[in-house]
C-alpha positions in Angstrom: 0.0 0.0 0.0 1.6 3.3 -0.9 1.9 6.2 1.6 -0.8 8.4 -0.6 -3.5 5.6 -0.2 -2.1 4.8 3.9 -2.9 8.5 4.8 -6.3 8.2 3.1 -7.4 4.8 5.2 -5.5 6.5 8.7 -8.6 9.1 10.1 -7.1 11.8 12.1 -8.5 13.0 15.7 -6.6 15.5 16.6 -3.9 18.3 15.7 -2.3 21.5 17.5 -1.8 24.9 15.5 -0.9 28.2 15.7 -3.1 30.6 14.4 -1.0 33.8 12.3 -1.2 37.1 12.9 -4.6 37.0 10.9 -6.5 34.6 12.9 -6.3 31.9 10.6 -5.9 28.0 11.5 -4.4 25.7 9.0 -6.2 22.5 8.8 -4.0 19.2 7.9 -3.5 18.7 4.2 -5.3 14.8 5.4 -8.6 16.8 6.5 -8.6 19.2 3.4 -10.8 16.7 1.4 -13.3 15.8 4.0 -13.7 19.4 5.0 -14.0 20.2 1.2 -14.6 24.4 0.8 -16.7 25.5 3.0 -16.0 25.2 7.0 -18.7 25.9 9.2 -17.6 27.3 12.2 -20.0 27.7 15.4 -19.9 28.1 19.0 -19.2 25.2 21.1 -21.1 24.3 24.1 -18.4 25.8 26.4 -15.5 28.3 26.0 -14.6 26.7 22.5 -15.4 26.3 18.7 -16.8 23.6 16.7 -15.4 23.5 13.2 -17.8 21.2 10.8 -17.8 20.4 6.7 -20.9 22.4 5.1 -22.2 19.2 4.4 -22.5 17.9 7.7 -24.0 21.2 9.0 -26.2 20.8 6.3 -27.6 17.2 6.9 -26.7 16.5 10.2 -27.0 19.3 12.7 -29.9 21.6 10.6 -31.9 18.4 11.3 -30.6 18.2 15.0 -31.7 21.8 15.7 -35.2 21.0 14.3 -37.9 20.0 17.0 -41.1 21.2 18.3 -41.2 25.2 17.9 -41.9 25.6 21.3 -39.4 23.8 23.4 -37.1 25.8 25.4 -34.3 23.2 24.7 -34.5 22.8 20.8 -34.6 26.8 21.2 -31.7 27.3 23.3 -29.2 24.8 21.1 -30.4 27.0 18.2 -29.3 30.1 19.3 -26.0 28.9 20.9 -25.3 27.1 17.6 -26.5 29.8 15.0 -25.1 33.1 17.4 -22.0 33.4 16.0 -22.2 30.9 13.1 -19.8 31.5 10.3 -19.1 30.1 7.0 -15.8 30.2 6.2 -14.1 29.9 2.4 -11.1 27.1 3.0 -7.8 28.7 1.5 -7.0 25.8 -1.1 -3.4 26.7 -1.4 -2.6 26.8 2.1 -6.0 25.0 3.5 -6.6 28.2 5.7 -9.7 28.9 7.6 -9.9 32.6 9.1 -11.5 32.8 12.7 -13.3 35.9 13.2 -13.0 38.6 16.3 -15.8 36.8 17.9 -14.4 33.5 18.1 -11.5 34.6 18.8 -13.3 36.0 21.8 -14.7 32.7 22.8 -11.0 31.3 22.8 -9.6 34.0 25.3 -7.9 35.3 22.3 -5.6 32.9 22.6 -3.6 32.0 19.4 -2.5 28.3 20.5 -5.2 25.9 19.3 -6.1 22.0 19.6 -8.9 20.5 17.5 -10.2 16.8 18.6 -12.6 14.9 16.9 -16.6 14.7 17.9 -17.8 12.6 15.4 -18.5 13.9 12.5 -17.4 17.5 13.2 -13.9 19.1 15.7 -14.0 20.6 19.0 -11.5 23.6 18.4 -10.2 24.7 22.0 -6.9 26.7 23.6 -4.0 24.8 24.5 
C-alpha cells in the first residue's frame, strides 16, 4: 500500500496549531478533502469552537436543531449554535480557515489551538 492511499485509510483526531497574525488555523492537508470548501464554524457548548464540513451542517445538525417550535431546549441549542455561526471559504493553497474577532473572543484570544474529533465535526479549544 503506498503512503498516498495509507494516509487516506488512517482518520485523524486531533492536531495542534498556531493561528498567524490574521487569525487563521491551518487544517491538515489529510482533513482538506473531507472538510472540502466550505468550514462551518460555530460556537461550542463551552469556552470553544466547533469546526464542521458544510455538508454535515447541512444534513446532520440543521436536522438536530429541528424540534417542536416551542421547546425551550431545541430553542436554546439554536441560538447557541447559529449566534455566532460563520461560514468560512477554506484557502485551497494553504488549506486556511480565518477565525473571526468573535471566536477569537470565545477562545480567550488565545492563538494556541487544539482541534479533537466529535464525530463527524472538531471541537476547536486553547492549548
Amino acid at each position: 500500500m503506498g503512503k498516498k492511499n495509507l494516509e487516506r485509510t488512517i482518520q485523524m483526531d486531533y492536531f495542534e496549531r498556531k493561528l498567524d497574525d490574521k487569525n487563521r488555523l491551518t487544517l491538515p492537508r489529510q482533513l482538506r478533502e473531507e472538510f472540502g470548501q466550505n468550514v462551518v464554524i460555530t460556537p461550542g457548548f463551552k469556552n470553544y469552537l466547533h469546526i464542521y464540513p458544510e455538508s454535515v451542517w447541512n444534513n446532520d445538525m440543521e436536522q438536530a436543531l429541528q424540534g417542536d417550535i416551542l421547546d425551550e431546549a431545541t430553542a436554546d441549542l439554536n441560538v447557541r449554535f447559529r449566534a455566532g455561526k460563520t461560514i468560512a471559504k477554506l484557502d485551497n493553497k494553504q488549506g486556511r480557515i480565518t477565525l473571526e474577532a468573535h471566536h477569537m473572543t470565545l477562545l480567550g484570544n488565545k492563538k494556541d489551538l487544539v482541534a479533537v474529533r466529535a464525530g463527524k465535526y472538531f471541537r476547536v479549544s486553547t492549548k
